[in-house]
C-alpha positions in Angstrom: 43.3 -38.8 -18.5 42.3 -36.4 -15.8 40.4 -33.3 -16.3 39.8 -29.8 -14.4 36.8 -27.8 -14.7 35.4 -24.1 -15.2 33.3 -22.0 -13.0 31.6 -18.9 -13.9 30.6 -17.0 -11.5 27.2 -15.4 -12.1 28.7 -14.0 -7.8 30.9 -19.5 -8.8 35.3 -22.6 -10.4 36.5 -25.1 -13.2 32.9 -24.8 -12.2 32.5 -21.1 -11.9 30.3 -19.9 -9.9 29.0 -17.0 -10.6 29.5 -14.2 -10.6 27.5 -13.8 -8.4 27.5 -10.7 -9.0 24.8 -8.1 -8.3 24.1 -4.5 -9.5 21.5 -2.3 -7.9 20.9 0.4 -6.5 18.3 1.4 -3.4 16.0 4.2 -2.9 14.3 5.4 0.1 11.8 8.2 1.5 11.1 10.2 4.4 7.8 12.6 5.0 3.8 11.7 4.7 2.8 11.7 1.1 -0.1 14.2 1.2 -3.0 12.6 -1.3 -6.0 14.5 -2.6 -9.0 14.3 -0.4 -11.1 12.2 -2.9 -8.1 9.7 -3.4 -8.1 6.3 -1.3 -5.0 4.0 -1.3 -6.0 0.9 0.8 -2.9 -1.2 -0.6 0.6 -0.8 -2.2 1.4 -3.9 -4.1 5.8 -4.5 -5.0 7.0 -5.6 -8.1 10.5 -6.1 -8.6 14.2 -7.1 -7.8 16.5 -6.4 -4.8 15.8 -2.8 -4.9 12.4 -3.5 -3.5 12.5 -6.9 -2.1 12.0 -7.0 1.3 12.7 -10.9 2.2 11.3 -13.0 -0.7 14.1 -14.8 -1.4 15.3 -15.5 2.2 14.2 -19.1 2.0 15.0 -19.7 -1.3 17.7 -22.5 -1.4 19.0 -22.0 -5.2 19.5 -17.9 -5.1 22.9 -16.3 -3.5 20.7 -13.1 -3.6 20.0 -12.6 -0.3 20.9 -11.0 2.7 19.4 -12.6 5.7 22.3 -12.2 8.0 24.3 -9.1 9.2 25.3 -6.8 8.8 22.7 -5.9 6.8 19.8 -4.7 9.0 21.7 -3.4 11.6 19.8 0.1 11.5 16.3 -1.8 10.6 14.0 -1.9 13.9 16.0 -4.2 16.6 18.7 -4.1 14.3 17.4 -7.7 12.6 18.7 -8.9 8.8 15.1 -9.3 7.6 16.6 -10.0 3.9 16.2 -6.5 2.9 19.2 -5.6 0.3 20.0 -2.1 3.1 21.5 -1.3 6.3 17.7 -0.2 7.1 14.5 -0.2 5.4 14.1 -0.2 1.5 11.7 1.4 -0.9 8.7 -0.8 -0.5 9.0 -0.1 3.3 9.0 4.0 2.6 6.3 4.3 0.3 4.0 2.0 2.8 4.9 4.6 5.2 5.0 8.2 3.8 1.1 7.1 2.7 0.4 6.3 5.9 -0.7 2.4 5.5 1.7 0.8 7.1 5.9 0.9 8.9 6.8 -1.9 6.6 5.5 -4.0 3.3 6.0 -7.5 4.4 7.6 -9.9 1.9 4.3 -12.5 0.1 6.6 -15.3 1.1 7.2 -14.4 5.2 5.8 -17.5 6.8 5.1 -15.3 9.5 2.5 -13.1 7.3 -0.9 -12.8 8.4 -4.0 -12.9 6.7 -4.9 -9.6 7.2 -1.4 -8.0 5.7 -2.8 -8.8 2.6 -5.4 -6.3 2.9 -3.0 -3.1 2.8 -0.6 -4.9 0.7 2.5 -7.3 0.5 5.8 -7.4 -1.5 6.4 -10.0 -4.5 9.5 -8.6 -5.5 12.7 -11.1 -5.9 16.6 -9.9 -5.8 18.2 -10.6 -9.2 14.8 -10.5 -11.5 14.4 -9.0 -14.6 12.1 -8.4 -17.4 14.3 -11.0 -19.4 13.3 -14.6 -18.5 16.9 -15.3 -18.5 17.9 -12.7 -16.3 15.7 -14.1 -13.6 16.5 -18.2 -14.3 20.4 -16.8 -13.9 19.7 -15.8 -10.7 17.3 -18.1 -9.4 15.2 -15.3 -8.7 11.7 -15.3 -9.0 10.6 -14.9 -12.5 8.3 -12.0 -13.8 5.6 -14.6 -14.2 6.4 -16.0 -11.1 6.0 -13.0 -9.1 2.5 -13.1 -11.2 1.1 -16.2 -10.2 1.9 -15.3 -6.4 -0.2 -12.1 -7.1 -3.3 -14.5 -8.3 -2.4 -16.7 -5.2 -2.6 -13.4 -3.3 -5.9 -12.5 -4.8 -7.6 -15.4 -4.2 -6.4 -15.5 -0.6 -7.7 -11.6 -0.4 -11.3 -13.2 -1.5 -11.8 -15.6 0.9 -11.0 -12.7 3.7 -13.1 -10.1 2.6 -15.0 -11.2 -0.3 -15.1 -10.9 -4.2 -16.5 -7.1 -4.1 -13.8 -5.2 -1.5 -11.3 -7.6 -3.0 -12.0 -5.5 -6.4 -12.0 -2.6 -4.4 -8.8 -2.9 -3.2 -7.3 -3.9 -5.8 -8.8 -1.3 -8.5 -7.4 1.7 -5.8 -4.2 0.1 -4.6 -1.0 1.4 -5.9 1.3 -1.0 -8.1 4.9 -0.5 -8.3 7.3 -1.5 -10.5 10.8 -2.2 -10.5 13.1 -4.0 -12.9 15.8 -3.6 -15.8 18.7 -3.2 -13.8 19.5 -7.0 -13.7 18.7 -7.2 -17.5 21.1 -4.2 -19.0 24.0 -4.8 -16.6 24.2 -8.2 -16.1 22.7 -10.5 -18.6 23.7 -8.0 -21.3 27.5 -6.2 -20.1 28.2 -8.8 -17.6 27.9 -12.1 -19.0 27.4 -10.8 -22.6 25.1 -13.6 -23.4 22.7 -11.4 -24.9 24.7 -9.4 -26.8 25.9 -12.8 -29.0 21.9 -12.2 -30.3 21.5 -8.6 -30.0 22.5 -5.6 -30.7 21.4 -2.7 -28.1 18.3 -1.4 -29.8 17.2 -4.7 -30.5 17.4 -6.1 -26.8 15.9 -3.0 -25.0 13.3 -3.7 -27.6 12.6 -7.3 -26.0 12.8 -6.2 -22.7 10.4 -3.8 -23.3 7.6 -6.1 -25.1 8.5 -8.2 -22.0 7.5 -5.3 -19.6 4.4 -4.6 -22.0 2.8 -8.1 -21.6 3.7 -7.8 -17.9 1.7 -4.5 -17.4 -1.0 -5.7 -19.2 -1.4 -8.9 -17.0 -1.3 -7.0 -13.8 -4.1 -4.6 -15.3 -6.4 -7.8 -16.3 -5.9 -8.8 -12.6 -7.5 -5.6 -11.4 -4.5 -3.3 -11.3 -5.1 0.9 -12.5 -2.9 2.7 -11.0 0.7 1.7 -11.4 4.6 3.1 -10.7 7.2 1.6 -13.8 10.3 3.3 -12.2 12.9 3.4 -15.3 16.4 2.0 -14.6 19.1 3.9 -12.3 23.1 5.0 -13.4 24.1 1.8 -13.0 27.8 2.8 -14.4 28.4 4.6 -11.1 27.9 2.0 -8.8 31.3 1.1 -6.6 30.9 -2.5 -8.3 30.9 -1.6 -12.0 33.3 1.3 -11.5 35.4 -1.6 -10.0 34.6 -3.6 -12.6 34.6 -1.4 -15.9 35.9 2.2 -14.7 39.2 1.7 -15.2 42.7 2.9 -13.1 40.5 5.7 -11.2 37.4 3.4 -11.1 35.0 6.4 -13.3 31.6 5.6 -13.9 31.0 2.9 -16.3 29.4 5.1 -19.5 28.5 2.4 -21.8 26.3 1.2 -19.3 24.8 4.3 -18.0 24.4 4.8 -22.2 22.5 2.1 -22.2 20.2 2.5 -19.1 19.4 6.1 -20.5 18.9 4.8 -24.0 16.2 2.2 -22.3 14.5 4.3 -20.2 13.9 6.7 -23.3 11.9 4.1 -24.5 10.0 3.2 -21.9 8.8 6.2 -20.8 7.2 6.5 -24.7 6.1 2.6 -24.0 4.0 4.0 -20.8 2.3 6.7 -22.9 1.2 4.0 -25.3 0.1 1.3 -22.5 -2.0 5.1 -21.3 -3.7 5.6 -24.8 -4.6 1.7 -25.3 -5.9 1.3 -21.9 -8.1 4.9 -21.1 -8.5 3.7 -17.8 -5.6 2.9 -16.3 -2.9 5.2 -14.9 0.6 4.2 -15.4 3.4 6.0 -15.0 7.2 6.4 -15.9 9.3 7.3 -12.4 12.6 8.9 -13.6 15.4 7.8 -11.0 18.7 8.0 -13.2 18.7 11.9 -12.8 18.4 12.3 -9.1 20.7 9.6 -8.6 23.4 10.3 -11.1 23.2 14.2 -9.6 23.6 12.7 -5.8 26.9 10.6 -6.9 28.2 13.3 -9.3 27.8 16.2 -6.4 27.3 13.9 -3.6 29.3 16.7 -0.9 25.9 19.2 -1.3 24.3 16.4 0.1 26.4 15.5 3.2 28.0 13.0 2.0 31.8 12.1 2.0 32.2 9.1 -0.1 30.1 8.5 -3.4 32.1 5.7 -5.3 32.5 3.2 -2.5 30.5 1.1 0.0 30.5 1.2 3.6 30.8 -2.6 4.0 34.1 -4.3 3.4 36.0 -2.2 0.8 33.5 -0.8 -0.5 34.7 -1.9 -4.0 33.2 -5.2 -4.7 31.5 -6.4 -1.1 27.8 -7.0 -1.9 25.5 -9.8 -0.5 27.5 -13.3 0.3 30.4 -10.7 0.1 29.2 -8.1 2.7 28.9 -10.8 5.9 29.7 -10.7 9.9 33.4 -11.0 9.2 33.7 -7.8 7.3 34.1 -4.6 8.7 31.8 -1.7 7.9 32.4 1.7 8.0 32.0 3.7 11.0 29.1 6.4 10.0 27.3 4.8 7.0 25.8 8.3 7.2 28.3 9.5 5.3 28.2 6.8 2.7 26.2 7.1 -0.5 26.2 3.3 -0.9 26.0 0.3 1.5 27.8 -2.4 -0.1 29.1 -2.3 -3.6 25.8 -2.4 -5.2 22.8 -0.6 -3.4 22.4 2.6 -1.5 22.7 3.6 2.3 18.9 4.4 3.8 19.7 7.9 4.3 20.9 8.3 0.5 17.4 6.4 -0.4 15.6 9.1 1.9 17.3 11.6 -0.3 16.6 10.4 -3.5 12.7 9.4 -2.9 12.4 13.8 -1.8 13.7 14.3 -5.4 12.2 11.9 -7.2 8.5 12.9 -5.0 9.4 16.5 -6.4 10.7 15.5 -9.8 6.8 13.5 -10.4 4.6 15.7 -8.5 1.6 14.4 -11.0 2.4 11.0 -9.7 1.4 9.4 -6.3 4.4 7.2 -6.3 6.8 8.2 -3.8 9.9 6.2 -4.1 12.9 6.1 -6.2 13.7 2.8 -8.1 17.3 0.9 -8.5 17.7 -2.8 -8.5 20.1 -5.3 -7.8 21.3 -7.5 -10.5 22.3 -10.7 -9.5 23.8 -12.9 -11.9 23.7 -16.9 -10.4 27.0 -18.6 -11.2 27.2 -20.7 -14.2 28.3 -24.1 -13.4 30.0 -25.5 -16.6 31.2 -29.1 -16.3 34.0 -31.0 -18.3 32.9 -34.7 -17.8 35.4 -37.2 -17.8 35.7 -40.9 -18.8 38.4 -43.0 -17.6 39.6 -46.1 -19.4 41.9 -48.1 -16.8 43.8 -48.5 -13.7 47.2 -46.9 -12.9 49.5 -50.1 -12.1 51.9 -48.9 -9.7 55.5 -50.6 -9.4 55.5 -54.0 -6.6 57.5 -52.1 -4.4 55.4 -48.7 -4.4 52.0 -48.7 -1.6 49.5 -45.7 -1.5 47.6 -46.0 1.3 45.3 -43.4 0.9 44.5 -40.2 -1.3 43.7 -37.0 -0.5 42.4 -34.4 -3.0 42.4 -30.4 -2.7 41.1 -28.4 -5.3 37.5 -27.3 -7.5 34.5 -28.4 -8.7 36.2 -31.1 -11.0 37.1 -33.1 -7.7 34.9 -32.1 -5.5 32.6 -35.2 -4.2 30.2 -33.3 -2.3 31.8 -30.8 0.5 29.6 -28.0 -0.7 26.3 -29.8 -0.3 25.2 -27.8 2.8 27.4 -24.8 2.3 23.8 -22.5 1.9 25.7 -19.4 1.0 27.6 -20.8 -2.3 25.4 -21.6 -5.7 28.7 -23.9 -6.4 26.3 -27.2 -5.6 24.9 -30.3 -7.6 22.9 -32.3 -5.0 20.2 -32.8 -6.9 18.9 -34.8 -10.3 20.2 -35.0 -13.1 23.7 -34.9 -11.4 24.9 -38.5 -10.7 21.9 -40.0 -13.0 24.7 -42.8 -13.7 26.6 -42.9 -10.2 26.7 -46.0 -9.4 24.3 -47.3 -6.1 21.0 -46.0 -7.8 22.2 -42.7 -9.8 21.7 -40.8 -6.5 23.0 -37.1 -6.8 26.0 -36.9 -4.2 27.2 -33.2 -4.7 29.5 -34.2 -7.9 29.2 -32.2 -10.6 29.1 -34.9 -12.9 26.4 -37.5 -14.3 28.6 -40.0 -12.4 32.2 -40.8 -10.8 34.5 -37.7 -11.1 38.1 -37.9 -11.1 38.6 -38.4 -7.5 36.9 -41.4 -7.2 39.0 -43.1 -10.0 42.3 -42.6 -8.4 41.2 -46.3 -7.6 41.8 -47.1 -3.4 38.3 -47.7 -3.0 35.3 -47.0 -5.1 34.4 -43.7 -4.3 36.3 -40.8 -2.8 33.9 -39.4 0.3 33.6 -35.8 1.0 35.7 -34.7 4.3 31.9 -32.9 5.6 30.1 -35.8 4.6 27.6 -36.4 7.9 27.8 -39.7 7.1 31.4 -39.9 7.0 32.8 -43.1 9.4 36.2 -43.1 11.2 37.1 -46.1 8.9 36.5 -44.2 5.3 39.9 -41.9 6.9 42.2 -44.6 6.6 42.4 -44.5 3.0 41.7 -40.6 2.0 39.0 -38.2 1.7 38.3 -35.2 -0.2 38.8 -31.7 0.5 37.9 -30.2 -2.8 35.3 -27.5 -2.8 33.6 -26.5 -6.2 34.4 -22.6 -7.1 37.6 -22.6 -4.9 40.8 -21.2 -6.5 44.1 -20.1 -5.7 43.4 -16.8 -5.5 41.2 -16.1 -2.1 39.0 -13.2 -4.4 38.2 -16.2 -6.5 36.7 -18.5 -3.4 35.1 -15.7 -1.5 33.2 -15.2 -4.7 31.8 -17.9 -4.9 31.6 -18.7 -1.3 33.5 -21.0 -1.8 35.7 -23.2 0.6 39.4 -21.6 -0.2 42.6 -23.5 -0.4 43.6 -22.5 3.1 40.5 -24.0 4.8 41.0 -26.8 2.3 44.1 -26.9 4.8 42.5 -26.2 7.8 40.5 -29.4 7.2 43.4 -31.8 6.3 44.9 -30.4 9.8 41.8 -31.4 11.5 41.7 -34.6 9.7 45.1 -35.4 10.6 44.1 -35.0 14.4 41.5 -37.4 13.5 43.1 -39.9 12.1 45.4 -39.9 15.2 42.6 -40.6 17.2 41.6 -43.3 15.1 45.0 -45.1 14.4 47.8 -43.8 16.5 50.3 -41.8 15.8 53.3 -43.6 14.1 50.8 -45.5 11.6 49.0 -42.0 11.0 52.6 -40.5 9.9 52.8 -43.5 7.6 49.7 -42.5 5.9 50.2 -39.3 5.4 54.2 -39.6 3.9 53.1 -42.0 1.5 49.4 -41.7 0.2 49.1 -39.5 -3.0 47.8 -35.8 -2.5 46.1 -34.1 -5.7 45.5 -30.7 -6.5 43.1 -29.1 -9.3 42.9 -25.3 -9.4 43.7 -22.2 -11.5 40.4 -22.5 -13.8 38.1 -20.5 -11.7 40.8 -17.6 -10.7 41.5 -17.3 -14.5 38.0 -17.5 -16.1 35.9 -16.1 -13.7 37.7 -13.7 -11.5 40.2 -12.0 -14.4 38.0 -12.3 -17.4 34.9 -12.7 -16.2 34.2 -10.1 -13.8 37.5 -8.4 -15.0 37.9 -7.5 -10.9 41.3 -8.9 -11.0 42.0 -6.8 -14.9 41.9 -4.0 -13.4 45.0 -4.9 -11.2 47.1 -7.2 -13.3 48.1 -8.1 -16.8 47.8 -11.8 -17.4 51.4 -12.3 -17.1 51.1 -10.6 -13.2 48.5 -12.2 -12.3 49.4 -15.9 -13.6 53.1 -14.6 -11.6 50.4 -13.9 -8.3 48.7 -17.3 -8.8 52.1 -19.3 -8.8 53.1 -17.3 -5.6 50.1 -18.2 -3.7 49.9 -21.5 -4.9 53.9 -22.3 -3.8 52.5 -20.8 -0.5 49.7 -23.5 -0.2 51.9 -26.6 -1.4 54.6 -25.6 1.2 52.1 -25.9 3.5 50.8 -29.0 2.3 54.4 -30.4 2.4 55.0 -29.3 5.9 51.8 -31.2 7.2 53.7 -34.4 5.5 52.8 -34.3 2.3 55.5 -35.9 0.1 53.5 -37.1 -3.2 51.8 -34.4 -5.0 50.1 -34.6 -8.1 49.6 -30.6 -9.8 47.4 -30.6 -12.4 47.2 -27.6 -15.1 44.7 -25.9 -16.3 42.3 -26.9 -19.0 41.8 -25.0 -22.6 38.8 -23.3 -20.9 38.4 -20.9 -23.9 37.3 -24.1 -25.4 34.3 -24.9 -22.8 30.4 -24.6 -24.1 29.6 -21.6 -21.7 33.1 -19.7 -23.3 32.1 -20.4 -27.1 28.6 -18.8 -26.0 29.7 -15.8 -24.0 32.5 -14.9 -25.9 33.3 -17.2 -29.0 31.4 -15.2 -31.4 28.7 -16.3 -33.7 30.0 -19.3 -34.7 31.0 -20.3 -31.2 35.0 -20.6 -31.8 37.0 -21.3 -28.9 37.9 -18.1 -27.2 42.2 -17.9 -27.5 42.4 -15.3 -25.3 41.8 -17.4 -22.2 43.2 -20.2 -23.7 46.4 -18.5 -24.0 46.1 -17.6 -20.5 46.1 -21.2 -19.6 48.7 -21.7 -21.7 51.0 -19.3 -20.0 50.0 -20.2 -16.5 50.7 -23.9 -17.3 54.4 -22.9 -19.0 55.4 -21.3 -15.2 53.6 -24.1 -13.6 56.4 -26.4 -14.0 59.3 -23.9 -12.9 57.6 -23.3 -9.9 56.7 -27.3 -9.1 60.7 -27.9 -10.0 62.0 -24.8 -7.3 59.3 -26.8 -4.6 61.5 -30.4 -5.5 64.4 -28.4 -5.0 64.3 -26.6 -1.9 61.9 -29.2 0.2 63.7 -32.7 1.2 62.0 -36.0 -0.2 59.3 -34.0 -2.2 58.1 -35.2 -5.4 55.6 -32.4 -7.0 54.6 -33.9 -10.6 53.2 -31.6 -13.0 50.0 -33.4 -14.9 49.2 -31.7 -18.0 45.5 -32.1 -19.0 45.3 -29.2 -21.2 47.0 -30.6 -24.4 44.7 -33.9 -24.6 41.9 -32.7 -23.6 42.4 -30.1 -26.3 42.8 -32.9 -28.6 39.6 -34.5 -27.5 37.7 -31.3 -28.1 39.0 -30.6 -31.6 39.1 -34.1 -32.6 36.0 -35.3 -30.7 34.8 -37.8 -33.9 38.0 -40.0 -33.4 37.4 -40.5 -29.5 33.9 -41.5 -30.4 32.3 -38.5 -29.6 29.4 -37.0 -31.4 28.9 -33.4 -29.4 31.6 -31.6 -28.1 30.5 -27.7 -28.6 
């Protein structure tokens, strides 16, 4: 029996990846901050997520949140992606500035920072943190206690420079900002709804505020007085979530910008308390969601043209991994109130640190706050145990196999694809592979079901390096985890898409040539067996998880759009020679671990919904694979149902010997 797998993306396919998908919003600031004569800031010091991060996570392997590469930068000095979530500078970089320290607040983790940086302060801030734990492990973002242990590291580096008693100096005077939330309320509550199977609203702003408590109280035993808690932005309004949840006209999102208000309510009253049990200290509550919401809501009073799109790509859903070389940007970002789908223009961050200055005059902290949320894609894997060979007939030869399709086949083509979360090349994966239970990039514990189609032992990646001339003469694999029919659903989750999938059997084909001429090359590719395992991701992650695809289609349209494009790619496949084709179905996904959690209730049920819409994409499957037999000469496309038994494995797991199954 031969399974498919799910993706989720948070920005992911059967595995799906993620969802990658980030909210935030930026904030910048123009003009010298004029402090009273007695008051001395030698140092800002950055808390937070992408709002604020201003190249922490560039070098960090496991996060898609980043944004080292253009067009982001390109009016930063030189024009340079520096990793800062902006077409120009960010928050951290204006504050620095209007108090007259320094043009930009270098990221903790630039190999290129210099000892004496830390003296008038560095940024610790991570795109896609939060205050919940699991906001930040989500993202691979760096953790609120792991942008806390690189402030101690920081401290103790700032010792040996200039000693124990400036050290304290600096540290007792600096300014402390903080920025987080964002990530927590729209994506690990509204977006994945993980949280909301244990909370109700109250009850999780609650935690993330006993979260930001502890926080505020480490940072003032490490020295800190004076510190910024900027409370969370509109995130309803955003391009991505008015995409996402704004319906036909794409309106704000309320229930989110409910909850943000509801949450910032609370922590401003948590900030008087954290005042009154610690006399000494000065913290304050930095109201962004006002000037913000009044920018997008009446956006032409301040020069702006368009409030509820970005300037990159569309400008409905482009953000980070999204938002790349290939995609067009607007042509006066100007007159845009957001970059990319997620966080503002500079100029609409200049504007909004002005209002917010005015808005906390009290306050010393000029910047406005926003954050990106970033929510890692959730690889969810369906292993699968084969029993036995296929005996073919005496007269039948396969002389080689090729496989297309997601992270159920895929052997290892995404290994050193840096831009997709979609990989497994590391332990546990293939703890039982056999050759020493190396991880290969298979998102299994061992073989997956390419490697038992039985030709040789294991299927090899086409981008292996290691890949020889010889290992073409009997198949490779083409197969990238958190691809899908639909191009939305690969581009996700930077994935590589069906057509590329294509691209590389073209250039394997000119390979093989080379390697065995051209009539025995022709041979092998009329007769070897081509497989093809998609539809999970497009139907978990990009209509009911993010819902982008929702707001477009019913499920019957958009199961009708999946069957068009995937006639398309099999056409193609058949014109390249391609005469045995294996099509498998979808899987009862609803019925996945990850599904039960997010959206199987209490009791973890399977969730019918998608099942049903696997169930109605594999009824049209067939149709479509019988029209292909019909109209192309010598084809053979077999439809492989793997949703009805492996449905009967889940809900009758004790009779295949299984113990766990939810």
């Amino acid at each position: 029996m031969v399974v498919s797998t799910m993706k989720l993306w948070l920005c992911g396919g059967c595995l799906f990846l993620r969802c990658i998908i980030l909210l935030g919003v930026l904030c910048k600031t123009k003009g010298l901050v004029k402090l009273p004569p007695n008051v001395t800031v030698p140092a800002v010091f950055v808390f937070g997520d992408s709002i604020v991060d201003t190249g922490n996570n560039n070098d960090n392997k496991l996060t898609p949140a980043k944004c080292n590469y253009p067009p982001y930068g390109k009016d930063f000095k030189g024009s340079i992606p520096t990793g800062r979530f902006s077409n120009g500078k960010v928050p951290s970089d204006l504050i620095v500035e209007d108090l007259g320290i320094k043009e930009y607040l270098p990221a903790y983790l630039d190999p290129n920072l210099q000892s004496s940086d830390l003296l008038t302060g560095v940024n610790f801030a991570s795109g896609g943190a939060g205050y919940d734990p699991l906001t930040s492990l989500s993202a691979a973002a760096i953790s609120l206690s792991g942008q806390v242990d690189l402030f101690k590291e920081c401290i103790g580096k700032l010792k040996g420079e200039v000693g124990e008693e400036r050290s304290n100096f600096i540290l007792n005077n600096s300014f402390y900002i903080v920025v987080f939330g964002s990530n927590d309320i729209s994506n690990t509550y509204f977006l994945t709804r993980v949280r909301q199977l244990q909370y109700d609203l109250p009850t999780y702003t609650d935690i993330l505020l006993k979260s930001a408590s502890n926080f505020l109280k480490e940072l003032y035993q490490l020295g800190a007085r004076r510190i910024a808690v900027f409370g969370i932005p509109p995130l309803g309004c955003i391009p991505f979530q008015r995409t996402a949840a704004g319906g036909i006209e794409r309106n704000c999102a309320e229930q989110i910008n409910d909850a943000a208000k509801f949450f910032n309510a609370k922590l401003s009253n948590k900030l008087d308390s954290f005042n009154q049990q610690f006399p000494d200290a000065r913290t304050v509550y930095i109201d962004v969601y006002t000037p913000l919401l009044d920018i997008i809501l009446n956006y032409q009073k301040y020069g702006y043209k368009v409030a509820n799109k970005g300037c990159c790509g569309t400008g409905i859903i482009e953000v980070v991994e999204l938002c790349n070389r290939f995609v067009p940007t607007c042509p006066n970002d100007l007159e845009y109130v957001f970059w990319d789908s997620f966080h503002p223009t500079e100029y609409k961050t200049v504007i909004t640190h002005r209002m917010v200055l005015s808005m906390n005059k009290k306050n010393l902290f000029p910047s406005p706050p926003g954050s990106i949320c970033h929510l890692l894609l959730l690889l969810v894997i369906i292993p699968l145990r084969t029993l036995g060979l296929v005996r073919l007939p005496p007269n039948v030869t396969i002389p080689a196999v090729f496989v297309f399709g997601d992270s159920i086949m895929d052997t290892g083509n995404n290994n050193n694809n840096l831009k997709t979360e979609a990989r497994c090349n590391f332990p546990p994966y293939g703890e039982d592979l056999e050759g020493g239970g190396m991880p290969t990039g298979r998102f299994s514990n061992g073989k997956v079901p390419s490697d038992f189609v039985g030709i040789k032992q294991l299927l090899p990646p086409y981008l292996d390096p290691n890949l020889q001339p010889t290992d073409l003469v009997t198949g490779v694999c083409f197969a990238s985890g958190g691809a899908g029919y639909d191009p939305l659903t690969s581009k996700l989750a930077s994935a590589i898409h069906f057509d590329s999938q294509i691209e590389m059997f073209k250039d394997y084909i000119g390979k093989l040539r080379g390697v065995v001429g051209e009539e025995r090359a022709e041979y092998i590719i009329e007769n070897s067996l081509y497989l093809v395992v998609m539809g999970s991701n497009d139907i978990s992650n990009t209509y009911f998880l993010s819902h982008v695809r929702q707001l477009e289609y019913d499920v019957p349209a958009y199961t009708d759009l999946l069957l068009r494009l995937a006639s398309t790619y099999f056409k193609e496949i058949y014109e390249l020679g391609a005469r045995r084709i294996g099509v498998f179905s979808t899987p009862p996904i609803g019925c996945v671990p990850f599904q039960r959690t997010v959206a199987g209730g209490i009791t973890r049920h399977c969730v019918d919904k998608i099942n049903d819409a696997c169930k109605l994409f594999n009824a049209k499957l067939p149709n479509a694979l019988d029209s292909l037999n019909r109209n192309l000469p010598d084809s053979r496309f077999v439809f492989i149902d793997v949703y009805n038994p492996l449905l009967d494995v889940i809900v009758n797991y004790p009779k295949y010997g299984e113990i766990q199954i939810t």
